[in-house]
N, C-alpha and C positions, 0 to 999 in steps of 0.2 A: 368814144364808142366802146360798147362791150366788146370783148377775144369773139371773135368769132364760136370756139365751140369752149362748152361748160369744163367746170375744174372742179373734179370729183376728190373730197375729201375723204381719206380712210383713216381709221377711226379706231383702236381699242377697244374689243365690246367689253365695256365696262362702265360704271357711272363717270368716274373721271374722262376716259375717253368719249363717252358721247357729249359731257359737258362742253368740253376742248371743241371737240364738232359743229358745236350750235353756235359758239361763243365764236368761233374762226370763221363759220357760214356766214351768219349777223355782220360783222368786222368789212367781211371782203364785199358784201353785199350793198349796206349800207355805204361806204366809201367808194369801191373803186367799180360797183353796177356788174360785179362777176357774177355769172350763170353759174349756181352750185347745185351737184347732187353731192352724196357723201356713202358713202359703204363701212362693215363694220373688217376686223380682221381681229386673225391670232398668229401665235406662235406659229404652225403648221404651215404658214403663205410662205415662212423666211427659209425656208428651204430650196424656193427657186427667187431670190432678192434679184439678183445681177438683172432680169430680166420681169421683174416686177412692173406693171404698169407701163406697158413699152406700149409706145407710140399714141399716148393718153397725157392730157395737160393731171396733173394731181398734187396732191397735198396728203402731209399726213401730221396725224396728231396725237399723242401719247404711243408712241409707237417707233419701230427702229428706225435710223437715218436712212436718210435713201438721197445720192446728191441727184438724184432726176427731179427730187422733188419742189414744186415753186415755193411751196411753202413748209418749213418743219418745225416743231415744238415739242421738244421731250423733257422728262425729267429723271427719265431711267438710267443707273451709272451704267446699264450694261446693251446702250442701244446703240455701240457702234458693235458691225459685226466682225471685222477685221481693221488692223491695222491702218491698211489704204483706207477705208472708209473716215478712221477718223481724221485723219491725216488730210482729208478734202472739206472736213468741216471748218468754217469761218462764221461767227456769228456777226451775222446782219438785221438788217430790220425784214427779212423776209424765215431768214433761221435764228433759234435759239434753242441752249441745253442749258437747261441748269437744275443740276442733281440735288441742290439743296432746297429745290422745292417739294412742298408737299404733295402735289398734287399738279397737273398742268395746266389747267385752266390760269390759275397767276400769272403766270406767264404768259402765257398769248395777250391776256390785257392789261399786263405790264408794258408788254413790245408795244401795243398796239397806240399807248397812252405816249409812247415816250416817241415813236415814229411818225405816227399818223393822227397824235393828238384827237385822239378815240376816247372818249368821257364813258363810261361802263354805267349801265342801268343799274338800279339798287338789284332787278332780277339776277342780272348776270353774275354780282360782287354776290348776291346770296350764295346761286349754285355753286360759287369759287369757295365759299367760307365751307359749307358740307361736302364739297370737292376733297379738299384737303383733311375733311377729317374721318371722310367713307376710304380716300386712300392709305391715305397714315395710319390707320386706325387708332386716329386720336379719338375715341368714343369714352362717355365717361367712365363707364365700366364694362363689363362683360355683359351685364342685363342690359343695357342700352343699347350694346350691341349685337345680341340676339332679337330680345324685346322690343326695339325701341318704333315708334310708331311716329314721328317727324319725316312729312312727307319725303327727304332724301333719302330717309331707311326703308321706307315703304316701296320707294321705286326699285332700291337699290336690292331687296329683296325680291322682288317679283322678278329684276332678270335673272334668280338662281332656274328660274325656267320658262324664258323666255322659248315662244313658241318659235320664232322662224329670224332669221338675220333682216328680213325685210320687219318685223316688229321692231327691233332695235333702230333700225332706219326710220320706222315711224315716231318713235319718241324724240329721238335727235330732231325731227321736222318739229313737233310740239314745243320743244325746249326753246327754239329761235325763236316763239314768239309769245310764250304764255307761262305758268308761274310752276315751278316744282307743287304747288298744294293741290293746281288744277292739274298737273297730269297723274297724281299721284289717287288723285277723284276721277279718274275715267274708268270707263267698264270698265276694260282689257287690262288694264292694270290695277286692277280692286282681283280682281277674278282670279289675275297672275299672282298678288299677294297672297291670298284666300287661299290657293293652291300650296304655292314656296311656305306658308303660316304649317298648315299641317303637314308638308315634308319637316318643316324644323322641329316639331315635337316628335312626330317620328325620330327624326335623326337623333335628338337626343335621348334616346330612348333607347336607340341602338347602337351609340356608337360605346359603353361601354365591351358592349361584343367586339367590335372590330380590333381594339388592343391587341399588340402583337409581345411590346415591350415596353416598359417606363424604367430608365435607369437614370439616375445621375445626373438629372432635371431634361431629359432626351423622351418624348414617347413616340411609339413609330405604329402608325395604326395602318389597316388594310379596310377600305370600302370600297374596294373593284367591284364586289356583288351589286350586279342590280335591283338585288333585292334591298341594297343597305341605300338609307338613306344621307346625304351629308350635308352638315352644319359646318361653315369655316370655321366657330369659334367654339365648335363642342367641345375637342381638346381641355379647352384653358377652364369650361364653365366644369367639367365633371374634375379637373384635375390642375387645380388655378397655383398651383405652389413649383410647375415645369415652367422648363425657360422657354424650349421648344417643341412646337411639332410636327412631326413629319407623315408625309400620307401618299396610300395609293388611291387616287379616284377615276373614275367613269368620266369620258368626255364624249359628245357624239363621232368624235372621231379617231379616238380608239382611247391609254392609259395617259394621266398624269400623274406626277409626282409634284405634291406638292406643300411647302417649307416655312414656316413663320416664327416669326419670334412671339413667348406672352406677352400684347402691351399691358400686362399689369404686374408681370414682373418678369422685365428686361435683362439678360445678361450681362455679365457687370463686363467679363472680357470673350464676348463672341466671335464670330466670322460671321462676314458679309456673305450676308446667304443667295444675294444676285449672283456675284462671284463665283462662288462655289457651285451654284446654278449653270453659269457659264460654263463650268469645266466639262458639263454631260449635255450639252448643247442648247439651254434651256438661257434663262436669267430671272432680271429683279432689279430691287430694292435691298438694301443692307436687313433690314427686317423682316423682307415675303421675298419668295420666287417662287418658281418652277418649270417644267419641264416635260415634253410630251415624246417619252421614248418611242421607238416604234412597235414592242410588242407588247404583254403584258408582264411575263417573264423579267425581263429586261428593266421595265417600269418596278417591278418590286425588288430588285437587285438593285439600282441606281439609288432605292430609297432606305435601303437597308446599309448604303453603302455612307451617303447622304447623312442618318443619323449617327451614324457610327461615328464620321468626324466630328460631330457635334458635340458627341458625348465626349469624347479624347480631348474637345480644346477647352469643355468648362471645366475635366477633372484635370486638366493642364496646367491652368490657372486659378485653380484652389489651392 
């Protein structure tokens, strides 16, 4: 028999994390007859963790550790948030970390294959293959990855405006059962690209305004305006010879700072910019992070601060 009440997965709203969502729903459903809903989350929830999801069966996926939870899979080096936390992680066939993946989806039906002897649909091994390379940003280039119209970039674009966190909850529902080409063909998400389509030509149109500084393969740009539009990868396309970029942007709920390395040309001796992330309360990837200070002030000081180390370790090691 099924648990009595349902076991709500939460999620990373991002394409990896909704991936993770549908692939872990499908898994538990299919095997063991679990009742799932699923929610999205950010940064902003881990600020009350301790008491996270209290008195609620849950799971989470691409997202910090939590030991309440039944089920966990991350791939984040920076998703334990203290010491004791990690200190309570043991991987099992119900937890797994593992930082040297691209993406989290692998993981969940890695475990899934090696525990539960779970055979992954060619759908699900697709979403895992574009999982890994909308995370990594393993894209072939820079135009691929502004440009690129392969239904995973099509999705993966339309959530830069996503209308409401129950929309992101609707596509995780679609993903459990139907193909990235077909959710990438529905109104709501034609309508959502159409839209994110001419914010990105805007954006890069404007973010040579935003430039604050470009030194010594460092640029550190300001798009708080809600006037200014933003592109992840304008940076690299107007200014493709920088290691990294650093940014203040708009979130609906208040500033971020936010950090990446060029995948087209990588730091030969950088710092892990999760890490570094970590130190202002925020994290990552050795490659992306960031960070949602509490004002705006604060948000452009942390980034200003942010680049500066940047700049100090490539001219470090020149």
């Amino acid at each position: 028999m099924a648990p009595a009440s349902p076991l709500r997965i939460y999620y990373h709203r991002d394409f990896d994390g909704m991936v993770s969502a549908a692939i872990l729903a499908s898994v538990l459903i299919d095997l063991f007859g679990e009742r799932i809903q699923w929610q999205s989350v950010n940064y902003d929830q881990r600020r009350k963790w301790e008491t996270f999801g209290s008195g609620s069966r849950f799971a989470i996926v691409d997202f910090h550790f939590h030991p309440r939870a039944e089920y966990w899979f991350d791939h984040h080096p920076t998703t334990f948030l203290t010491p004791e936390l990690r200190a309570q992680y043991k991987p099992s066939e119900r937890w797994l970390w593992d930082e040297a993946s691209p993406s989290c989806p692998p993981i969940i039906l890695d475990n899934a294959a090696k525990h539960w002897n779970y055979k992954a649909t060619d759908r699900f091994k697709d979403m895992a293959h574009w999982s890994n390379i909308v995370d990594a940003a393993r894209f072939e280039s820079v135009e691929q990855a502004i440009f690129g119209e392969e239904p995973a970039l099509r999705i993966t674009r339309a959530l830069t405006v996503a209308p409401s966190s129950d929309w992101l909850d609707s596509l995780v529902d679609m993903m459990t059962t139907t193909t990235l080409e077909a959710i990438a063909n529905t109104e709501s998400v034609e309508l959502a690209h159409q839209r994110a389509s001419n914010n990105r030509d805007r954006a890069l149109e404007q973010f040579p305004s935003t430039v604050i500084w470009n030194r010594d393969g460092v640029l550190l740009f300001d798009a708080s305006s809600g006037r200014v539009r933003r592109e992840r990868f304008a940076p690299f396309y107007h200014h493709p010879t920088i290691e990294y970029a650093v940014g203040v942007i708009p979130t609906r709920s208040g500033y971020h700072v936010t950090c990446g390395e060029n995948p087209w040309n990588k730091p030969v001796n950088g710092l892990h910019v999760g890490e570094l992330m970590e130190e202002y309360g925020g994290g990552g990837h050795r490659a992306v992070g960031g960070v949602n200070p509490p004002d705006l002030d604060e948000t452009k000081r942390i980034a200003d601060e942010v680049a500066e180390k940047l700049r100090m370790a490539i001219t470090a090691s020149s």
